[in-house]
N, C-alpha and C positions, 0 to 999 in steps of 0.2 A: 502423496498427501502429507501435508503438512504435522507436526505435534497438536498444533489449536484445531487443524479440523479433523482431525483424529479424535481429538476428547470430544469436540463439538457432535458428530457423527454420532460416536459410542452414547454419550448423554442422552442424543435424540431419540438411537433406537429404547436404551433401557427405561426412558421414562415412558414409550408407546406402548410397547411391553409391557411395565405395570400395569399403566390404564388399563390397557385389554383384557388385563388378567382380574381387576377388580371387577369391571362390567364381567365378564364371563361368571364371575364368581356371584353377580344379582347384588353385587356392593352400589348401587346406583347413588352419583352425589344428587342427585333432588331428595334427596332421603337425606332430611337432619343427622343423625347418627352415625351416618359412615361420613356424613364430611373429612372427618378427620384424616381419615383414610386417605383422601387425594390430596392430604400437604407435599408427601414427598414430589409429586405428577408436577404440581402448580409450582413450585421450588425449582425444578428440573429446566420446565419450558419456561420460568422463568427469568432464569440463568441463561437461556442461550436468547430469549426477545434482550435481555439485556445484553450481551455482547456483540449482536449484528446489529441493533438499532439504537435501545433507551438510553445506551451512556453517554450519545451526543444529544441528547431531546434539550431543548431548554428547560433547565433550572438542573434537571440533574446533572446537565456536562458540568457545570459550576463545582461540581462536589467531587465529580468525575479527577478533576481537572487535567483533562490527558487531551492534548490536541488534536482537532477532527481534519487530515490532512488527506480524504477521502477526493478522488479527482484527476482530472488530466492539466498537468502543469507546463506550461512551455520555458523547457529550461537552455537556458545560451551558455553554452559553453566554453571556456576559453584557456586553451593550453598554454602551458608554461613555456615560455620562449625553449627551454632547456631540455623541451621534451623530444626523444626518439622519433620523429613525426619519419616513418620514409619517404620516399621518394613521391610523389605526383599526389600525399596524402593532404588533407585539409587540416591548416592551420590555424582556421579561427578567425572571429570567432563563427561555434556550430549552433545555429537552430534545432534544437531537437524537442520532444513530449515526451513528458513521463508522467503513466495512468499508475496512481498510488489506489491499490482496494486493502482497506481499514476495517477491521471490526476492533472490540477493544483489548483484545488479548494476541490479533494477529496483522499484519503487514506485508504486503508484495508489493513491488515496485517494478514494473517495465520501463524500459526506454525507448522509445523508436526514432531513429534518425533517417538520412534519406535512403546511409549504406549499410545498417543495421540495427539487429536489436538487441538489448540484452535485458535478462529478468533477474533478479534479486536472489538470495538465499540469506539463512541465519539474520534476516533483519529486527531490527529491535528500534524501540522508540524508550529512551528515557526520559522521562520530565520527573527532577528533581521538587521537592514540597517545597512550598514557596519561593517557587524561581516560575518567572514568566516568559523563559525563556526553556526549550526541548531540545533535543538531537534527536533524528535518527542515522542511525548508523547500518551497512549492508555490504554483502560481498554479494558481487554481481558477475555473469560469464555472460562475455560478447559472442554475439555468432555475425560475420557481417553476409550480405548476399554473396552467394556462386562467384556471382561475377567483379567482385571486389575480391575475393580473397587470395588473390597472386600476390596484393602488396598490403592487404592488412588482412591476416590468418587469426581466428576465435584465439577469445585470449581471456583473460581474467582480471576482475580487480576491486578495487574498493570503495566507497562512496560515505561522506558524512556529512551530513545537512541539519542546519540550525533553524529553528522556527521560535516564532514568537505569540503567544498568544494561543486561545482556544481554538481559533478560525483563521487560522493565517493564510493570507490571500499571496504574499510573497516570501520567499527564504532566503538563503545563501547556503553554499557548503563548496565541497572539494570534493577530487576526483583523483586515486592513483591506477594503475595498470601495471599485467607485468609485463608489460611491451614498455618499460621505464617513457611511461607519462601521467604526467599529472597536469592537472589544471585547476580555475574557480568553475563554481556554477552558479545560475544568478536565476530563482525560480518566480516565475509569476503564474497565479492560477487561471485555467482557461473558464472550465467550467466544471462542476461537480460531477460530469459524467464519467465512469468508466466502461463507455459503449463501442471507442474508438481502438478498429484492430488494428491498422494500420497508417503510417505518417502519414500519408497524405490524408486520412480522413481526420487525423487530428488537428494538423495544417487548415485545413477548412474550414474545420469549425473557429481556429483562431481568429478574432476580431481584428488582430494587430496586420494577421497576415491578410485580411478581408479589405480592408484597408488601405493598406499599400500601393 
């Protein structure tokens, strides 16, 4: 568990905890006089409705202004002529999806391609005051399938990615490895869901790929 759903958690249980402990104590809020009483409750829960959902709601993202990059994205990859590629490996450019789940104080990113997947750590979204323009930044660990990994063995690496705007629909960024590669990444959004466990069901829902 993460640091954000760690204080998210901890928050949820201490503020259920109060509550229960004022009702047990006949402190009841339809009773004008103990109102008072349930600021800190209402404060609590609603600190955590505002970090899973209200900071993208229209009118408050505006104030927010932290980009809502909530989704499964299909991003094309494209290695650097210069990169370490072994032998019988894919050189590009790769169709892959990556499911980004957002709340506003946390971010994981997956990627799933056809030969593996990798998930996120220490991710961070910066968006600078008055720039319309974000990064997020992640260190990420590959694991690819069993049966791929004779010539591409779990590995580690980094990922940085520029967005524009509050709802950006496409990005850019870059990719290094310590399997010394790097490459661009060129993101477009599928759709806002992050219901897709696996590439091919992300593939599917692809329009581009429906298409084809």
């Amino acid at each position: 568990m993460n640091q954000a759903n760690t204080l998210r958690t901890g928050a949820t249980i201490a503020t259920t905890v109060y509550t229960g402990v004022l009702v047990a104590l006949g402190l009841y809020p339809s009773e004008f006089r103990y109102l008072v009483a349930y600021i800190p409750a209402v404060v609590g829960y609603g600190v955590l409705v505002f970090d899973k959902w209200a900071w993208h709601w229209p009118g408050v993202h505006r104030l927010t202004g932290r980009p809502w990059v909530t989704g499964t994205w299909r991003v094309v990859l494209s290695p650097s002529p210069d990169s370490h590629i072994p032998e019988g490996g894919n050189r590009g450019p790769i169709t892959t999806y990556m499911t980004i789940e957002q709340t506003y104080w946390s971010l994981h990113a997956t990627l799933r391609a056809a030969e593996s997947t990798s998930h996120s750590s220490n991710a961070t979204l910066i968006a600078p005051e008055n720039s319309g323009t974000s990064e997020i930044g992640f260190l990420y660990e590959n694991k690819p399938r069993v049966e791929h990994q004779h010539r591409s063995p779990r590995h580690e690496g980094a990922c940085r990615i520029a967005v524009t705007g509050l709802s950006p629909r496409t990005a850019s960024g870059h990719y290094y490895t310590s399997r010394f590669t790097a490459g661009d990444m060129d993101f477009t959004v599928v759709d806002r869901s992050t219901d897709y466990g696996t590439f091919g069901e992300a593939q599917a829902a692809d329009p581009q790929h429906r298409s084809a």
